[in-house]
VEXLOVO-344480 format. One line per field, with one value per atom (N, C-alpha, C, O): x negated, z negated, y; atom name. Coordinates in pm, whole numbers, plus 50000, padded with zeros to 5 digits. Atoms other than C-alpha are relative to their C-alpha. Example, Ala and Ser with C-alpha at 12.3 -4.5 7.8 and 13.67 -1.06 7.14 Angstrom:
REM residues 2
u = [49911/48770/49910/49806/50082/48633/50077/50026]
w = [50000/49220/50000/49934/50006/49286/49927/49910]
v = [49881/49550/50120/50118/49881/49894/50109/50220]
tikol = [N/CA/C/O/N/CA/C/O]
END
This chain:
REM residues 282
u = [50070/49412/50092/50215/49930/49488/50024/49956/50055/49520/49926/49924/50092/49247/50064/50185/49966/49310/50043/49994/49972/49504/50109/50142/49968/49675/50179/50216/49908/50046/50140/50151/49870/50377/50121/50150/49844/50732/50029/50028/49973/50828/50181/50234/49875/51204/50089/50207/49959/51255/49949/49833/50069/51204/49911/49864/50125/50989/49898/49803/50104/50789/49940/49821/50012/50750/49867/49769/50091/50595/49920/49829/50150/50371/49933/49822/50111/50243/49905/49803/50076/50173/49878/49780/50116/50020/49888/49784/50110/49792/49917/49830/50050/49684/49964/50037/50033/49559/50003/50050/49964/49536/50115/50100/49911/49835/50144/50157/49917/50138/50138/50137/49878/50497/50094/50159/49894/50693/50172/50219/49908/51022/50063/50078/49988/51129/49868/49872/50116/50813/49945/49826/49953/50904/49861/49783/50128/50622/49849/49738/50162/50377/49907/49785/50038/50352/49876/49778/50099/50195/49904/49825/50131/49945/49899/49790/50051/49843/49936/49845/50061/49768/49939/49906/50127/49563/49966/49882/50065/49404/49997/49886/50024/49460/50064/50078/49966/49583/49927/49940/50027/49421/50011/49936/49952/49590/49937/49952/49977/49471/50087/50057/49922/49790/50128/50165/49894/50125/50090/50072/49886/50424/50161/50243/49828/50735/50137/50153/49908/51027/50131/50232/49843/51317/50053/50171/49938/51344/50099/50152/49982/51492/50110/50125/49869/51844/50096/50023/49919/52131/49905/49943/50051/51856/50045/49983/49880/52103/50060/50074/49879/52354/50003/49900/49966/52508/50180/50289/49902/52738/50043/49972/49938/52949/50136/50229/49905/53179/50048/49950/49927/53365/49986/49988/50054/53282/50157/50278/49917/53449/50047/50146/49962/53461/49825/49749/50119/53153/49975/50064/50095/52886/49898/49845/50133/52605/49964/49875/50041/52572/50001/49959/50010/52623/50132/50238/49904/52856/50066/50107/49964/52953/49928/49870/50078/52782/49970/50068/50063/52569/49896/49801/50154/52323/50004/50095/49972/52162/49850/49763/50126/51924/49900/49889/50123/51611/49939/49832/49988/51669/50092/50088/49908/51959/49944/49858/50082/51863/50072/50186/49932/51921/50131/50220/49907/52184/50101/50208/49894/52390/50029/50147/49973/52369/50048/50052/49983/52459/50146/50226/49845/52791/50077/50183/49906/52934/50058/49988/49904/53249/49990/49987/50017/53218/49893/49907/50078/52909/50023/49994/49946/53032/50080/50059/49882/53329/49913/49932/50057/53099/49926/49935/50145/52783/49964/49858/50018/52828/49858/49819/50160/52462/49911/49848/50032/52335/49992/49900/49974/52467/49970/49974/49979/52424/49831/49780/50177/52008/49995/49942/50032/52007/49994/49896/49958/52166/49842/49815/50120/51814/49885/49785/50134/51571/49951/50000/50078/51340/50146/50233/49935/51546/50130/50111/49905/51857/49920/49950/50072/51597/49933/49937/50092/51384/50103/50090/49859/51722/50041/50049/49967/51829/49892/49928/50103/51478/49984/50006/49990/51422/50065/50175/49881/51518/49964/49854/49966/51630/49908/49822/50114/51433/49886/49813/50106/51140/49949/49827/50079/51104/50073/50160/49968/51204/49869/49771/50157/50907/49857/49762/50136/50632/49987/49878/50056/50668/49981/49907/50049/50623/50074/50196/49920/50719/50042/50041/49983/50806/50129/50156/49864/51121/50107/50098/49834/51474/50059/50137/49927/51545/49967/50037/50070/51272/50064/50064/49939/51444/50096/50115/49815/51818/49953/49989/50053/51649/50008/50091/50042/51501/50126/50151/49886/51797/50120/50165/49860/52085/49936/50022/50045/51870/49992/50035/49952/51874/49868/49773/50101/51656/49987/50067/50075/51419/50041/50011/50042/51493/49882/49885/50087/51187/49996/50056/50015/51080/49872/49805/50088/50763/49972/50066/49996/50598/50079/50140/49978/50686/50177/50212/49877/51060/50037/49966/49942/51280/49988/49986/50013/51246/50065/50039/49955/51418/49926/49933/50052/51221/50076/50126/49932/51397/49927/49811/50092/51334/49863/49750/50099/51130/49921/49839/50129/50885/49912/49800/50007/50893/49885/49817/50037/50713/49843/49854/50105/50335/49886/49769/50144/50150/50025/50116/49946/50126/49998/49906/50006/50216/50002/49992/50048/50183/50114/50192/49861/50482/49935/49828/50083/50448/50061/50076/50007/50550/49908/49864/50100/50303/49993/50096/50029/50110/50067/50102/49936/50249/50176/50254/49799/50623/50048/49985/49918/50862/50147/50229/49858/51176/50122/50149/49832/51512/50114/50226/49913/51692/50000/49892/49989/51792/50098/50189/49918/52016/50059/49975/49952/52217/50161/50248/49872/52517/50116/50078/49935/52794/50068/50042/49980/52938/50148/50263/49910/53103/50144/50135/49905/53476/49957/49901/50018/53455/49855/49808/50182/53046/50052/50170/50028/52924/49882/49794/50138/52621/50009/50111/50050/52427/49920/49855/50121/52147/49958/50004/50062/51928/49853/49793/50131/51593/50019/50113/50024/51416/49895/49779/50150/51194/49940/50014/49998/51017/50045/50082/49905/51167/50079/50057/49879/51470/49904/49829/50037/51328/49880/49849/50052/51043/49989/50096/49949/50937/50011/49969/49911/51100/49908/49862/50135/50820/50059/50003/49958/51082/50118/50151/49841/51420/50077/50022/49925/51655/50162/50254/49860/51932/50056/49998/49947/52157/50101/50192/49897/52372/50069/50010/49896/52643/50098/50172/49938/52788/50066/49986/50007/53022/49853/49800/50088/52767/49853/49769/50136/52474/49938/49977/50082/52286/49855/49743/50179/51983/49971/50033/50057/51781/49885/49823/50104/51553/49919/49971/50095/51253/49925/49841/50120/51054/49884/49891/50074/50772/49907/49830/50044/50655/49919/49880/50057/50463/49932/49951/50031/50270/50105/50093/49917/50578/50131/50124/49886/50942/50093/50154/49981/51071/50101/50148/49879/51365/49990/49899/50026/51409/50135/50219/49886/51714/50003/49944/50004/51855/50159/50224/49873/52171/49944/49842/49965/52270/49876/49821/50117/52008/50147/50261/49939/52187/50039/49957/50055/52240/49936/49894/50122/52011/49900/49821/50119/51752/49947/49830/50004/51811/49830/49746/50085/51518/49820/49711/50141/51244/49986/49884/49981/51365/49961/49926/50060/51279/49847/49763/50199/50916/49931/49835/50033/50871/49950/49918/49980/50851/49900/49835/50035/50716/49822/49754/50161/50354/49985/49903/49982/50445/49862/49777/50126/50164/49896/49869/50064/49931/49930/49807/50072/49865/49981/49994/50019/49796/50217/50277/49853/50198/50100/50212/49907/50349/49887/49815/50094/50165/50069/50191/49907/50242/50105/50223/49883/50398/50173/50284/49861/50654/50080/50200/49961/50696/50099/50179/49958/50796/50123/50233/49875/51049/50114/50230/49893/51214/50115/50235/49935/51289/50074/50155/49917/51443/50158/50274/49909/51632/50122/50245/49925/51749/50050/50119/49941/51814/50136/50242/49849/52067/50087/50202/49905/52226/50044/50156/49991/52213/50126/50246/49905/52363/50125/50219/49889/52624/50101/50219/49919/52741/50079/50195/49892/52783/50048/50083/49839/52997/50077/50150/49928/53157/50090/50211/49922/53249/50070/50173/49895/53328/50068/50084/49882/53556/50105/50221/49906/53726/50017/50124/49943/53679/49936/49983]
w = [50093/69590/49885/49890/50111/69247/49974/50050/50012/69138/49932/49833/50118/68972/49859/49861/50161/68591/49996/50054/49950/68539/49842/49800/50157/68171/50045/50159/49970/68132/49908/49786/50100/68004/50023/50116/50015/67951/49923/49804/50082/67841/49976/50037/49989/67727/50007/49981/50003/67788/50114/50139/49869/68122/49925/49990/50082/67872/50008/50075/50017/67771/50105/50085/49858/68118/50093/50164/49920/68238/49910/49952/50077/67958/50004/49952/49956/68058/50115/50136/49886/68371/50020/50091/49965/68300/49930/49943/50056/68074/50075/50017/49925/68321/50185/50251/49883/68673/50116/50230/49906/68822/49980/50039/50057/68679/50178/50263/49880/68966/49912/49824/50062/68866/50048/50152/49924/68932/49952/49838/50013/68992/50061/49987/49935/69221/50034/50011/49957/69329/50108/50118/49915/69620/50113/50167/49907/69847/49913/49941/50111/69524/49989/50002/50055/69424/50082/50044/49835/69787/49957/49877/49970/69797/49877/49898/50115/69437/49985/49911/49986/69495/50124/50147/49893/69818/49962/50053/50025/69646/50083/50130/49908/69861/49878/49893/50045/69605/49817/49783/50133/69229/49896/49897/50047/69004/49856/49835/50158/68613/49917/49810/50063/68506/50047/50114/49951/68577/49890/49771/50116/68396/50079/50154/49939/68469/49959/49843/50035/68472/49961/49966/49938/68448/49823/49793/50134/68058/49983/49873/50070/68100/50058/50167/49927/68111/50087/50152/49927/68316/50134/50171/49878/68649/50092/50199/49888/68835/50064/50181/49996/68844/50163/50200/49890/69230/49986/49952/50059/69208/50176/50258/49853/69536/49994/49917/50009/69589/50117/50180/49859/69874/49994/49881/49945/70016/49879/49872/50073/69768/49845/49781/50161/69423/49942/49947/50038/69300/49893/49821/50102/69094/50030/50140/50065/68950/50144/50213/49909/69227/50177/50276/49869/69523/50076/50015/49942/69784/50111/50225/49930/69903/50062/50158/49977/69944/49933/49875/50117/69745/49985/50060/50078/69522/49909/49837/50034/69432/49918/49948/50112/69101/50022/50100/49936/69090/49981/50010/50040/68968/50087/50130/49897/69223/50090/50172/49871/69432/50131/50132/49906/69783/49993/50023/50022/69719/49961/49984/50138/69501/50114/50108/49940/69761/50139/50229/49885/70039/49980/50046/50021/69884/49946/49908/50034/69772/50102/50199/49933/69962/49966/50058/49991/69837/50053/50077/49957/69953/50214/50307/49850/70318/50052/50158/49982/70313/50030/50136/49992/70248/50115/50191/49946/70418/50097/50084/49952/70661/50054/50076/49940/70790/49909/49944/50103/70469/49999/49984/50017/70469/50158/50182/49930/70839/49993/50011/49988/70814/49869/49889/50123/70436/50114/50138/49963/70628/50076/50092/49925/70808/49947/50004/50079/70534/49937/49834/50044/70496/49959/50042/49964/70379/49821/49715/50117/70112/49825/49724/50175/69810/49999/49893/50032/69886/49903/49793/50007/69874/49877/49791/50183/69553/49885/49768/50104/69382/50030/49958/49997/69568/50023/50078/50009/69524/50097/50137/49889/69754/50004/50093/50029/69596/50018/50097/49970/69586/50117/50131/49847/69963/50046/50128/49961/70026/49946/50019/50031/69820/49992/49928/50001/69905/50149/50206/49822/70286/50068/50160/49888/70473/50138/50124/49917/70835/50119/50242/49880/70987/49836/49833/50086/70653/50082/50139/49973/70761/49908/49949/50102/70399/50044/50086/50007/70485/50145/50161/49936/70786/50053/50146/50058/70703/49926/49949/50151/70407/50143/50165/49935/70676/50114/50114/49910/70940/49954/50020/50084/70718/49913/49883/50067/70529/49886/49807/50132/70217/49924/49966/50075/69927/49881/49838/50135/69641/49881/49903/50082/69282/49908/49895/50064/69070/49844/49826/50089/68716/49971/50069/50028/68547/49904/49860/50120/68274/50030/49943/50003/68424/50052/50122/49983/68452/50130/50202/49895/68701/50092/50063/49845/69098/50113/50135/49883/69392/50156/50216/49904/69701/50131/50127/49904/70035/50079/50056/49918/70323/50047/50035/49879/70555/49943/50011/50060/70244/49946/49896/50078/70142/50024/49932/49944/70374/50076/50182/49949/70445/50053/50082/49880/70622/49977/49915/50042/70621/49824/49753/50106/70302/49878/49756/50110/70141/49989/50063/50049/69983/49908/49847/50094/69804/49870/49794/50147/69468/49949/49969/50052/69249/49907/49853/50085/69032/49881/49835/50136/68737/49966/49871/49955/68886/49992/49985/50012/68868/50089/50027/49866/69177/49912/49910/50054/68969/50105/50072/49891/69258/50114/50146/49894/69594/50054/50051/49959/69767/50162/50234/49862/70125/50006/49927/49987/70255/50046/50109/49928/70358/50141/50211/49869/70666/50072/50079/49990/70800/50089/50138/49928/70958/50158/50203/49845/71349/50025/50139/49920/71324/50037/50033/49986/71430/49962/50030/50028/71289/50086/50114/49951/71464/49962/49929/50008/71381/50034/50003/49949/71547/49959/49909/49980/71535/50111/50171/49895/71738/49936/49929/50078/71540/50060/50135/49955/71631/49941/50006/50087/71366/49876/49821/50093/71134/49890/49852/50106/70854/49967/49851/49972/70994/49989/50000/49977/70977/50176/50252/49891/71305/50050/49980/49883/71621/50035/50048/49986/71675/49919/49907/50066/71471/50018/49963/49981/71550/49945/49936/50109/71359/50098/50111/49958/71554/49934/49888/50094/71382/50086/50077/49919/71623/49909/49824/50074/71494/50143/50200/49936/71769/50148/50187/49908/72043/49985/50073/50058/71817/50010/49948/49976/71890/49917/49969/50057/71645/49958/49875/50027/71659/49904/49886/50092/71392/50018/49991/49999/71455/49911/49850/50051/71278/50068/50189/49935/71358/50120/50181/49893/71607/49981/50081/50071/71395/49894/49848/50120/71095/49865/49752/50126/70919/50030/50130/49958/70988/50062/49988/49882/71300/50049/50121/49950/71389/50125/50131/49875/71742/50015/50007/49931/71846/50154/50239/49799/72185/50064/50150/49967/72210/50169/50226/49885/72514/50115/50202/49883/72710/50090/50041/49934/72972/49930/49851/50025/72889/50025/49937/49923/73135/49998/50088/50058/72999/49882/49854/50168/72622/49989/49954/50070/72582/50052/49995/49950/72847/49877/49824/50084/72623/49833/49763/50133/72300/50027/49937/49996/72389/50032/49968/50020/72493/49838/49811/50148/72094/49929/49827/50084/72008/50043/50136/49955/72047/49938/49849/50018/72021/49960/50049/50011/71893/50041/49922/49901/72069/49884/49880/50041/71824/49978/50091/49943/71770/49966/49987/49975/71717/50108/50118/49862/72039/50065/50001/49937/72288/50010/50002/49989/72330/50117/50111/49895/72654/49964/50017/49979/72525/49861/49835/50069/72253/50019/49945/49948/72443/50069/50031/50003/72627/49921/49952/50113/72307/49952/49925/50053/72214/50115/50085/49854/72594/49945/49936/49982/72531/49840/49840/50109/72164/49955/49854/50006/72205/50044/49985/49968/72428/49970/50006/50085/72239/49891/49853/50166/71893/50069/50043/49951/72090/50028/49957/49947/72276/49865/49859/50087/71950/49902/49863/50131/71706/50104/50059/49901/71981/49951/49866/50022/71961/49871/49864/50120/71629/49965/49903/50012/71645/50102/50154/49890/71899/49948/49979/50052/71701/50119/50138/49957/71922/49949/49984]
v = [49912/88693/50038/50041/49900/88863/50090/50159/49849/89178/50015/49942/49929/89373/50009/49988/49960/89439/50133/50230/49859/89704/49961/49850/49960/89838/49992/50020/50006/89780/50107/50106/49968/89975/50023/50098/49987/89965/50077/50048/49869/90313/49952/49859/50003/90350/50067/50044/49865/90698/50038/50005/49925/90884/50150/50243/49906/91118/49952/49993/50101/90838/49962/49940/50007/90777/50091/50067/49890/91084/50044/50115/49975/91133/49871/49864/50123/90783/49978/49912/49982/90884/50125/50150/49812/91259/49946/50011/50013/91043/49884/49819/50061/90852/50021/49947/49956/90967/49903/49915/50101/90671/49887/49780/50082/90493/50000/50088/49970/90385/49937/49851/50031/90355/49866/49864/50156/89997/50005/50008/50026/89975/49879/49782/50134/89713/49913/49792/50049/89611/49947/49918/50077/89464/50089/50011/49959/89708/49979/49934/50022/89726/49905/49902/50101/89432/49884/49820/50086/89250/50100/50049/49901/89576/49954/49901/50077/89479/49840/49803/50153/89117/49958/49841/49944/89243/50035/50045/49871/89485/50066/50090/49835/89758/50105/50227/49868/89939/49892/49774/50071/89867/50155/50253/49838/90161/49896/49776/50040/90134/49974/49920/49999/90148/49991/50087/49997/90024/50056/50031/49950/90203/49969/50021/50097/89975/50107/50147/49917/90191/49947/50018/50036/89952/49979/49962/49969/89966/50118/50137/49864/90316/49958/49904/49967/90352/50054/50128/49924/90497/50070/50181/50018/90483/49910/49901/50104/90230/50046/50009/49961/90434/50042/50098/49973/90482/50091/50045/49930/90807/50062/50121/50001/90834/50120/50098/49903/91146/50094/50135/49925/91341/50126/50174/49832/91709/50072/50047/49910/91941/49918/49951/50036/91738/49999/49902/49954/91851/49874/49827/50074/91604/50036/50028/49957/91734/50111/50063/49943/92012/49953/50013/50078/91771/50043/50024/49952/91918/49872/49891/50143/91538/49940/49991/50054/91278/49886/49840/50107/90983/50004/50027/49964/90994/49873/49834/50129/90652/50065/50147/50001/90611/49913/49818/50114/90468/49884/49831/50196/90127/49994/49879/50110/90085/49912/49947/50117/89770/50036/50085/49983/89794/49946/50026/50087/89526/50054/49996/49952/89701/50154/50189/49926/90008/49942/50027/50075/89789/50005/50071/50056/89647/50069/50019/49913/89958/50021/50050/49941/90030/50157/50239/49844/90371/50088/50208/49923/90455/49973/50049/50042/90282/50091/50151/49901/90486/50168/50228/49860/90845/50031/50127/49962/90792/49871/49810/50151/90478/49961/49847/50046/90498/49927/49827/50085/90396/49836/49755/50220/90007/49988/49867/50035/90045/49972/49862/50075/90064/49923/49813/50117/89889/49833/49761/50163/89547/49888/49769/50069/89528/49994/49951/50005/89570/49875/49829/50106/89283/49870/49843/50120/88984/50002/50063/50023/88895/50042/50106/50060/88797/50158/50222/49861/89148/50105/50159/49897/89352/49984/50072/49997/89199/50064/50080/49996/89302/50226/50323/49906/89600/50104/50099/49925/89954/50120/50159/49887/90227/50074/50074/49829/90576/49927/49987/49990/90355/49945/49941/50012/90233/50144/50115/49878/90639/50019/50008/49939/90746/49939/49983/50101/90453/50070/50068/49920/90659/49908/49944/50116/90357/50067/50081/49956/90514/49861/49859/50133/90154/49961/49841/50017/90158/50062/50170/49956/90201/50116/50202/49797/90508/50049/50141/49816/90732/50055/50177/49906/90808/50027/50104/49966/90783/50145/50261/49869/91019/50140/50228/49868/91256/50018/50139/50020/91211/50099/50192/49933/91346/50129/50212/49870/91630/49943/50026/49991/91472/50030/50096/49909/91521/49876/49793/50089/91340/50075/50192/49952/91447/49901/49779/50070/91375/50091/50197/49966/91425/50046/50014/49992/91557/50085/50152/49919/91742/50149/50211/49903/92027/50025/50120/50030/91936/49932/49862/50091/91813/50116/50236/49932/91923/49954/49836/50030/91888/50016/50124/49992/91796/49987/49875/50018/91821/49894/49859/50155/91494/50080/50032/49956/91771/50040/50102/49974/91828/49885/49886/50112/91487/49914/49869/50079/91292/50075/50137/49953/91403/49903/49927/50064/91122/49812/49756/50196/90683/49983/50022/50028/90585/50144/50134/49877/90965/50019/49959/49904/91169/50114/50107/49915/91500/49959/50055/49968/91348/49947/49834/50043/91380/49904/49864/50078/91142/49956/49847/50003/91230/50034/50044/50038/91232/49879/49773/50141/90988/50030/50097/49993/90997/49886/49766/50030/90982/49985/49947/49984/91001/50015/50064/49996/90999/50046/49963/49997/91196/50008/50062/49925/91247/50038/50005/49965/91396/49907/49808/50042/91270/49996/50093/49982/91220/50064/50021/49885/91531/49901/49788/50045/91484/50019/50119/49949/91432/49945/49942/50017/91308/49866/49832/50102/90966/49941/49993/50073/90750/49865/49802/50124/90457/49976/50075/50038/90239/49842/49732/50140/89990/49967/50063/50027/89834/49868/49817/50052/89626/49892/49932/50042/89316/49889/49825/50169/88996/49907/49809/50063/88841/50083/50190/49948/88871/50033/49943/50000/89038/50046/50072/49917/89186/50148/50208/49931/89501/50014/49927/49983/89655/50073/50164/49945/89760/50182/50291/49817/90067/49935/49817/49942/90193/50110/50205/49888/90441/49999/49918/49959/90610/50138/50246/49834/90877/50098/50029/49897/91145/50108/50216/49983/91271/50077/50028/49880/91609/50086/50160/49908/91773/49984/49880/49952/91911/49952/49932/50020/91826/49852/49754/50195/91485/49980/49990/50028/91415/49840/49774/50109/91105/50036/50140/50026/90936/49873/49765/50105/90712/49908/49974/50042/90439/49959/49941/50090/90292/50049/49975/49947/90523/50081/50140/49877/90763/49977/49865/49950/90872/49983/49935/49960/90972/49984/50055/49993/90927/50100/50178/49891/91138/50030/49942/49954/91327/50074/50156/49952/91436/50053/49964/49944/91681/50030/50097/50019/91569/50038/49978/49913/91807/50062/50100/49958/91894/49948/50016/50099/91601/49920/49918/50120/91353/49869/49823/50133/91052/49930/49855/50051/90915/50073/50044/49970/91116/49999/50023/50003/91076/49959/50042/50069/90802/50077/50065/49940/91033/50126/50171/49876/91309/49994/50088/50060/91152/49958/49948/50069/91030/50157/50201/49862/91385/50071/50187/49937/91399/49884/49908/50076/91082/49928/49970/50048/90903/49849/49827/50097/90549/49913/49904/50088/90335/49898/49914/50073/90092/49880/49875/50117/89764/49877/49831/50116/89408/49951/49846/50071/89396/50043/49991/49989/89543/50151/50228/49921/89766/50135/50141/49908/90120/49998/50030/49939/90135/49895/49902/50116/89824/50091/50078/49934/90054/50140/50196/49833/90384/49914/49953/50034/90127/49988/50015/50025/90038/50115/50121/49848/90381/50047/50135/49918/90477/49913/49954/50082/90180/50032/50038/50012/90212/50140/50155/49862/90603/49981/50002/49978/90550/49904/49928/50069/90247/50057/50023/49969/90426/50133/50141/49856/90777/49934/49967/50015/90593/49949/49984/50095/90361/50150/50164/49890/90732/50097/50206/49939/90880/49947/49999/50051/90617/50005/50026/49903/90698/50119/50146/49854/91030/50005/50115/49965/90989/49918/49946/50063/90718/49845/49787/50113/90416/49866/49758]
tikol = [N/CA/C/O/N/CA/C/O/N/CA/C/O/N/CA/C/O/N/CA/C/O/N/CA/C/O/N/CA/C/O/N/CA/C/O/N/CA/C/O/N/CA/C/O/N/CA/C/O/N/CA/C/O/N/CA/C/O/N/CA/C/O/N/CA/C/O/N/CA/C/O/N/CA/C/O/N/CA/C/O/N/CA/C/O/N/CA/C/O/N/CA/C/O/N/CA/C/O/N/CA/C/O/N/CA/C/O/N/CA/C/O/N/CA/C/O/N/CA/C/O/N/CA/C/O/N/CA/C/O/N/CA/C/O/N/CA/C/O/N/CA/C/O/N/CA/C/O/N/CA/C/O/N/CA/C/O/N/CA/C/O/N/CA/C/O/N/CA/C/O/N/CA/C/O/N/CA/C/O/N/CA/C/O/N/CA/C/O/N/CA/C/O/N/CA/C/O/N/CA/C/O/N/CA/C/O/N/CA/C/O/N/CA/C/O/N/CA/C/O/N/CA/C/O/N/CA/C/O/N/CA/C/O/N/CA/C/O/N/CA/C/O/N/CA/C/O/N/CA/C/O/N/CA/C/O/N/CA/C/O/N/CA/C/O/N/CA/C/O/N/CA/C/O/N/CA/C/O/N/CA/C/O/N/CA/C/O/N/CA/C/O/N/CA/C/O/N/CA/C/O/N/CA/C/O/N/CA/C/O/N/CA/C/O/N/CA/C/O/N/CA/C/O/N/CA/C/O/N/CA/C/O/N/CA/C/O/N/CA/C/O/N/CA/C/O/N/CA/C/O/N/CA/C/O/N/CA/C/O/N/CA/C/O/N/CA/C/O/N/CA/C/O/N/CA/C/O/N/CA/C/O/N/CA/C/O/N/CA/C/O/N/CA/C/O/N/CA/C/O/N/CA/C/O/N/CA/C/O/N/CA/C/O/N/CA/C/O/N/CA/C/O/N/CA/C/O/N/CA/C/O/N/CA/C/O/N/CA/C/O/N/CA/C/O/N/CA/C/O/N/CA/C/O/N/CA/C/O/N/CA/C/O/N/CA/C/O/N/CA/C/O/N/CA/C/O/N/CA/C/O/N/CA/C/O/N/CA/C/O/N/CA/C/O/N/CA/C/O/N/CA/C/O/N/CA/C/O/N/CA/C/O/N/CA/C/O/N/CA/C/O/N/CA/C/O/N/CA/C/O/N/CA/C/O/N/CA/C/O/N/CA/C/O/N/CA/C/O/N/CA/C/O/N/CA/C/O/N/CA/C/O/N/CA/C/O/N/CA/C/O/N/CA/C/O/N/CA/C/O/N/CA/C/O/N/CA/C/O/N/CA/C/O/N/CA/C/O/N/CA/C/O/N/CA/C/O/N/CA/C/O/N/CA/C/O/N/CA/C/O/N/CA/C/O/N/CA/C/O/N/CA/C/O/N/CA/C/O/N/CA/C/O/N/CA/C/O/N/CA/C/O/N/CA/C/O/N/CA/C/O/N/CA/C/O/N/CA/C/O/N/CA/C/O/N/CA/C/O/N/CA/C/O/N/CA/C/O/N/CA/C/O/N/CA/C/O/N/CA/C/O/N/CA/C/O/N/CA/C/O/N/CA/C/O/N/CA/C/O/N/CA/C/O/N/CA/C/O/N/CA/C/O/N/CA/C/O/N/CA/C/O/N/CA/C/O/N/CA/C/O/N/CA/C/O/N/CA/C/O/N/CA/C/O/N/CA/C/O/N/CA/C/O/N/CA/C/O/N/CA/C/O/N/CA/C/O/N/CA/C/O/N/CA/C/O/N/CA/C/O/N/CA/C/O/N/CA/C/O/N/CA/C/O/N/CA/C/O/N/CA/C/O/N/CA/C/O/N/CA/C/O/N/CA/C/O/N/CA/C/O/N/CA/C/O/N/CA/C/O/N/CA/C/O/N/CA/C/O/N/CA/C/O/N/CA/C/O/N/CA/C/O/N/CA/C/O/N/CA/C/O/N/CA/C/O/N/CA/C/O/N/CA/C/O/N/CA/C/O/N/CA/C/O/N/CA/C/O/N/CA/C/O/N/CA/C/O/N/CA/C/O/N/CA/C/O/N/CA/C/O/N/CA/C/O/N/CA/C/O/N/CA/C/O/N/CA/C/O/N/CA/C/O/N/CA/C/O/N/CA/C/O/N/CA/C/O/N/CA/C/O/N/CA/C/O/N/CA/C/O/N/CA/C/O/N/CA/C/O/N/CA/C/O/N/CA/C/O/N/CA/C/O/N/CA/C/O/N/CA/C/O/N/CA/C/O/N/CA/C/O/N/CA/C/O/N/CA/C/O/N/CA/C/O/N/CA/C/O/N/CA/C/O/N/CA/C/O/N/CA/C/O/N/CA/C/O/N/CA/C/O/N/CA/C/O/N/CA/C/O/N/CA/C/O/N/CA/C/O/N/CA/C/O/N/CA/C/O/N/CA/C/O/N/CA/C/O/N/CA/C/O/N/CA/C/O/N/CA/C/O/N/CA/C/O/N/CA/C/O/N/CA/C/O/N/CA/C/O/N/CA/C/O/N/CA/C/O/N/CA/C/O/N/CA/C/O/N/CA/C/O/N/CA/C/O/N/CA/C/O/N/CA/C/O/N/CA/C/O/N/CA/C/O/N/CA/C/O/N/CA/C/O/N/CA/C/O/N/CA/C/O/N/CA/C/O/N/CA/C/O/N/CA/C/O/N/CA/C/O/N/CA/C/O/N/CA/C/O/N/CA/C/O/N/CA/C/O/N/CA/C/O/N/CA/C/O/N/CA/C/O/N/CA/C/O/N/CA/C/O/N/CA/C/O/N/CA/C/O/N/CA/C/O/N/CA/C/O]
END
């Protein structure tokens, strides 16, 4: 199939931008394209108006910095723009060094050629809850900045994400950014999935964040929306009963629920055991 007809523009100003969008209601913003673009040539999605964002400048930019050297208000951490390609957030050593969970779920997103096209902020704000950002994003606390007539806003992950495919930025927004923290001294990060094939998306995913005493897992694939479960002070041989306690694994024609609720027993306590492992230094 094709896509429907639909009006085109290359603004060259993130002004121009958002008065392209406030004048248009049904208009959708392209940046990588890499989720859009398939929905578009299904028609599942037929917007009047595309407004390509990649004319606008200094939206690449990947700004990587350590707890206590302040950029732009960020108390350490990385904050990637919204033309960075995954690619380009992948192969930063600096963002490896800050925030190692980052390159650890990027490495599994869809395939080499996607990664080069597509970009970070926008598989964070397309909500897909079967993506590897949205719940690094929601995992670490981090936060959307977006633009709009009514200036710039900062959305946190736990406002971010309201249902399949939804986010609260609006229509006439545009997501400049992406941020998360960095990774405190003493934590540990892990991340796994689980796919039928390389390159797939992944039936379950889990990301753990190993702070001290504190144990919080993050789910894909298992939900609505991308799911954080705190499993401080569980067993280890109960981590994965202790997580489904939270979760409502899905039942469809690509893996059944109950092989689903295994995955997660199984990939809790791989993801937990691996960011120990880190913060303990082995």
């Amino acid at each position: 199939m094709k896509p429907a007809p639909f009006a085109y523009r290359r603004p060259g100003t993130l002004a121009e931008a958002v008065s392209a969008l406030a004048g248009e209601p049904d208009a959708k913003v392209l940046a990588g394209g890499q989720s859009l673009v398939p929905l578009l040539s299904m028609r599942l999605a037929s917007p009047a108006m595309l407004v390509d964002i990649n004319g606008i400048p200094d939206l690449d930019a990947i700004v990587v910095n350590d707890a206590g050297d302040a950029v732009e208000g960020d108390d350490g951490g990385v904050r990637v723009g919204a033309l960075a390609r995954h690619a380009a957030v992948l192969a930063s050593p600096e963002v490896r060094r800050v925030q190692p969970l980052v390159p650890m779920a990027l490495q599994h997103v869809a395939h080499a050629t996607i990664r080069n096209r597509g970009t970070t902020v926008g598989s964070i704000v397309h909500a897909d809850a079967a993506a590897e950002m949205p719940v690094v994003l929601a995992l670490l606390g981090g936060s959307v900045e977006v633009e709009g007539p009514g200036g710039r806003r900062t959305i946190p992950a736990e406002e971010l994400f309201l249902g399949p495919l939804q986010s609260s930025v609006a229509h006439d927004e545009i997501a400049v950014s992406a941020y998360v923290p960095g990774l405190a001294a003493g934590a540990g990060v892990a991340f796994d999935e689980i796919a039928r094939r390389h390159g797939d998306y992944a039936l379950v995913g889990a990301a753990a964040l190993v702070e001290g005493d504190r144990v919080r897992v993050g789910y894909l694939s298992v939900g609505d929306v991308p799911t954080v479960v705190d499993l401080s002070g569980v067993a280890d041989d109960e981590l994965g009963e202790a997580a489904l306690a939270h979760l409502d694994p899905p039942d469809d024609i690509h893996a059944t629920a109950a092989y689903r609720a295994q995955l997660v027993r199984v990939l809790t306590t791989r993801v937990v055991r691996s960011a120990r492992d880190m913060a303990e230094g082995l």
